[in-house]
N, C-alpha and C positions, 0 to 999 in steps of 0.2 A: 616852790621853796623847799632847800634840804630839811629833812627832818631834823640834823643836827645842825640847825644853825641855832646860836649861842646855845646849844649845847658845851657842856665842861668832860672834856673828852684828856685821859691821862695815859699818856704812854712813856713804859720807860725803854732805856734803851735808844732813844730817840735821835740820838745824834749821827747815825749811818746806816746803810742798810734797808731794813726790812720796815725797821721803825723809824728813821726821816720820813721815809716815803710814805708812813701813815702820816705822820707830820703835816706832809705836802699835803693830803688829799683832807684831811677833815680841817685842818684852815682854809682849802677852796671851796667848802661845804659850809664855811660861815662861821665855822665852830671854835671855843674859845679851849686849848690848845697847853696843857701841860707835860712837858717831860724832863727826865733826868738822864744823867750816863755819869761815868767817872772823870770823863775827860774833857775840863772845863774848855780849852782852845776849840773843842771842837763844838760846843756847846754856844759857844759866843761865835762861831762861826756863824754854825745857824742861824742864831738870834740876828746878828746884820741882815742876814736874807728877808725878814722878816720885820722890817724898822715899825712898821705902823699897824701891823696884823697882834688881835692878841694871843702872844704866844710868850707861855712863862717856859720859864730854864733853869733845871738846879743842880748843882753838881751832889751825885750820892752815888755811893756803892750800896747796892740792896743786896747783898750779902749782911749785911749791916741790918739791925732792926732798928736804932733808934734811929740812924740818917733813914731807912725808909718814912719813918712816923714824922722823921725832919719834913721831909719832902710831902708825904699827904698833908701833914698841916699850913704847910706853905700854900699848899692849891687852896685849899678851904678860907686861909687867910685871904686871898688874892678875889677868889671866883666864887665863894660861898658855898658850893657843894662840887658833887661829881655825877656825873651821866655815865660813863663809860671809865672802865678803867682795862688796858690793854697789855698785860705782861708779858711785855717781849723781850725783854735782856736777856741775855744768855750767853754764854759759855761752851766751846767742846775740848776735844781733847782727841789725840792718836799715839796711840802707845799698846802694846800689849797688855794686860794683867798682869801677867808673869812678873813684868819687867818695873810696873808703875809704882810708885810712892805712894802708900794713904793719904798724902796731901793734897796729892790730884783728882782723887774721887770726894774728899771733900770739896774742895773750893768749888768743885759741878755740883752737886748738891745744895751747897751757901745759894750760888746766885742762881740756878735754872728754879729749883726747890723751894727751897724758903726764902728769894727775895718775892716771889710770887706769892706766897703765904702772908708773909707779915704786910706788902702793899695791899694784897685784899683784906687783911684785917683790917688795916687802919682806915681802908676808904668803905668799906661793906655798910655804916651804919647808914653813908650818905646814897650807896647803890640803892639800899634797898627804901628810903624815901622817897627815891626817885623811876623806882621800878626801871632800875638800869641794867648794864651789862655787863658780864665779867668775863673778858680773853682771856685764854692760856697759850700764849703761841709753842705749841710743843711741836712734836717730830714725828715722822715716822717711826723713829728710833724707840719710842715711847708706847708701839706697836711690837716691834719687831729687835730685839736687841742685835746690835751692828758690833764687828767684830772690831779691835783695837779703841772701841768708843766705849766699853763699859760702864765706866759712871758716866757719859754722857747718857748715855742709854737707859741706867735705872734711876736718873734724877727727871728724865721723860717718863719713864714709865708712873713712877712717884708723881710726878705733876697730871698722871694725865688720871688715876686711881683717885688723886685730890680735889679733882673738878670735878670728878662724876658725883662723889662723895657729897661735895656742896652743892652739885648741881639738882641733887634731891632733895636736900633738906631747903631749899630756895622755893620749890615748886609753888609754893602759897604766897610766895611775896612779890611776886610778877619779876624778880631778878631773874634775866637770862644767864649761862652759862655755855659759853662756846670754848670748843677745843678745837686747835688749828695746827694741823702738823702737815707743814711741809715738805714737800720730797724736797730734791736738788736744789737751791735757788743761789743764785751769784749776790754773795756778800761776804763780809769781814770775818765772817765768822773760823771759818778755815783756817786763813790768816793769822789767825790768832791763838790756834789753835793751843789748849795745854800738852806739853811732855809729858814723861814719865815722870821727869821730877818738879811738874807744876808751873815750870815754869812756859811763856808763850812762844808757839814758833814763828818760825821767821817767813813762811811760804806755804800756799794754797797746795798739794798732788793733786787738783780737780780741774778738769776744763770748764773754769770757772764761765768762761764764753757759751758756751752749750748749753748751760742753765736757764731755768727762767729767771726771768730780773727781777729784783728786788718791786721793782716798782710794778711789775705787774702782780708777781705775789700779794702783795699789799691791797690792790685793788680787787683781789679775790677774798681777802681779808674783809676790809671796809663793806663790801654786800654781804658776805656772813654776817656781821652785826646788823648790817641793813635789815635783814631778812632773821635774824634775832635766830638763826641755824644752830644744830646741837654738835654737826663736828664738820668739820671742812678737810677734809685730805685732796692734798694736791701732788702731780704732775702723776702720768700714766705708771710712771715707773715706782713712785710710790703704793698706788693703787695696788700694782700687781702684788707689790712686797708683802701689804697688809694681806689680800687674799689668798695668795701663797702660804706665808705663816700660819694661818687658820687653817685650810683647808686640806692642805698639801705640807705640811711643817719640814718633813725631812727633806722634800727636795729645795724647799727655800734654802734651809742650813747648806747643803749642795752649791748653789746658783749665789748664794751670797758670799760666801767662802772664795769663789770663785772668780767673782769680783772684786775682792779686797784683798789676797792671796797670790801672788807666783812663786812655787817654787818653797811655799813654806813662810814665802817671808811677806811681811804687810806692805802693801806697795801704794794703798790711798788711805 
């Protein structure tokens, strides 16, 4: 028997990606199933896939504090508490600095930052009675700043300083704290990317086929909370990135430069 069956397992972000696919796996593990996204057709999509499994859906931007406190108290209304809360929504962005608007490093901030902030506030009193668990899905980027991602970059780094942060002061209350920063993996995220001037693009520059898939990412996720782990970094290439950074810092700058770079100009 899974350990999370009826277990109340929250993830946001849920509607594509990284977060359906936890979707998928902790509803086949028995577990009773809440998430949110902005985009309701997509959300009701889902929910048909799912006619008799319980799995609640609510539309919110967690950029937003009071629709996030909307949405935790929707679950607590529905499921009475929470076991897991997994904050995975997020946001990027490709643009220069030079070039970008202050509105683009905020809106990375809004949703990678503080909608993970204010969702673990509002669910924390029910974590910690239930000696649960708190995801940060962050990035490599959160490691290692990536060049034309800059606020993507310091709203990771920001997120991932914010978990450690509570991950100490948590130590006595049996609440885990897991940080999950994946390398490469094939989702929407790209896609969606912010400009310079905030607003989203229209197209992936990644071989998005090359990447690991969302759904196996997710399944490397799902056993990090299985096994209650303190950070998870995935694919080799991220790997290198982090030990590169630390160990060897100026040639990473070199080698990553390198790959985001022809000729001067940002080409991914």
């Amino acid at each position: 028997m899974s350990q999370f069956k009826n277990k109340v397992i929250v993830i946001t972000g849920g509607s594509e990606g990284i977060g359906r696919a936890l979707v998928d796996i902790f509803l086949q593990q028995g577990a009773k199933v809440a998430t949110c996204s902005r985009n309701f057709d997509k959300l009701y999509h889902l929910q048909t896939q799912y006619p008799d499994m319980p799995l609640l859906t609510h539309t919110a931007d967690i950029s937003k504090e009071n629709e996030c406190n909307s949405f935790i108290q929707k679950v607590i209304k529905i499921y009475g508490s929470i076991d897991v809360l997994i904050n995975n929504a997020g946001i990027s962005m490709r643009a220069l600095f030079v070039d970008t608007e202050l509105e683009t490093l905020r809106k990375l901030m809004d949703v990678n930052f503080w909608g993970a902030v204010y969702c673990t506030k509002f669910a924390l009193p029910f974590l910690i009675q239930n000696q649960g668990v708190v995801v940060g899905v962050s990035s490599i980027a959160g490691f290692r700043g990536l060049p034309g991602r800059s606020g993507y970059s310091a709203s990771k780094f920001a997120l991932n300083g914010w978990l450690e942060s509570i991950r100490t002061e948590l130590v006595e209350t049996g609440v885990s704290v897991v940080t999950v920063c994946p390398g490469f993996t094939s989702s929407n995220i790209r896609k969606v990317a912010l400009n310079k001037d905030a607003k989203p693009e229209a197209e992936s520059l990644m071989k998005e086929e090359k990447m690991m898939s969302a759904e196996q990412c997710a399944q490397h996720i799902f056993e990090a909370i299985e096994k209650r782990k303190r950070t998870l970094i995935l694919t080799t290439q991220g790997k290198e990135a982090v030990y590169l950074n630390r160990f060897l810092p100026a040639l990473a700058d070199k080698l990553i430069r390198k790959f985001y770079f022809n000729n001067n100009e940002l080409i991914k």
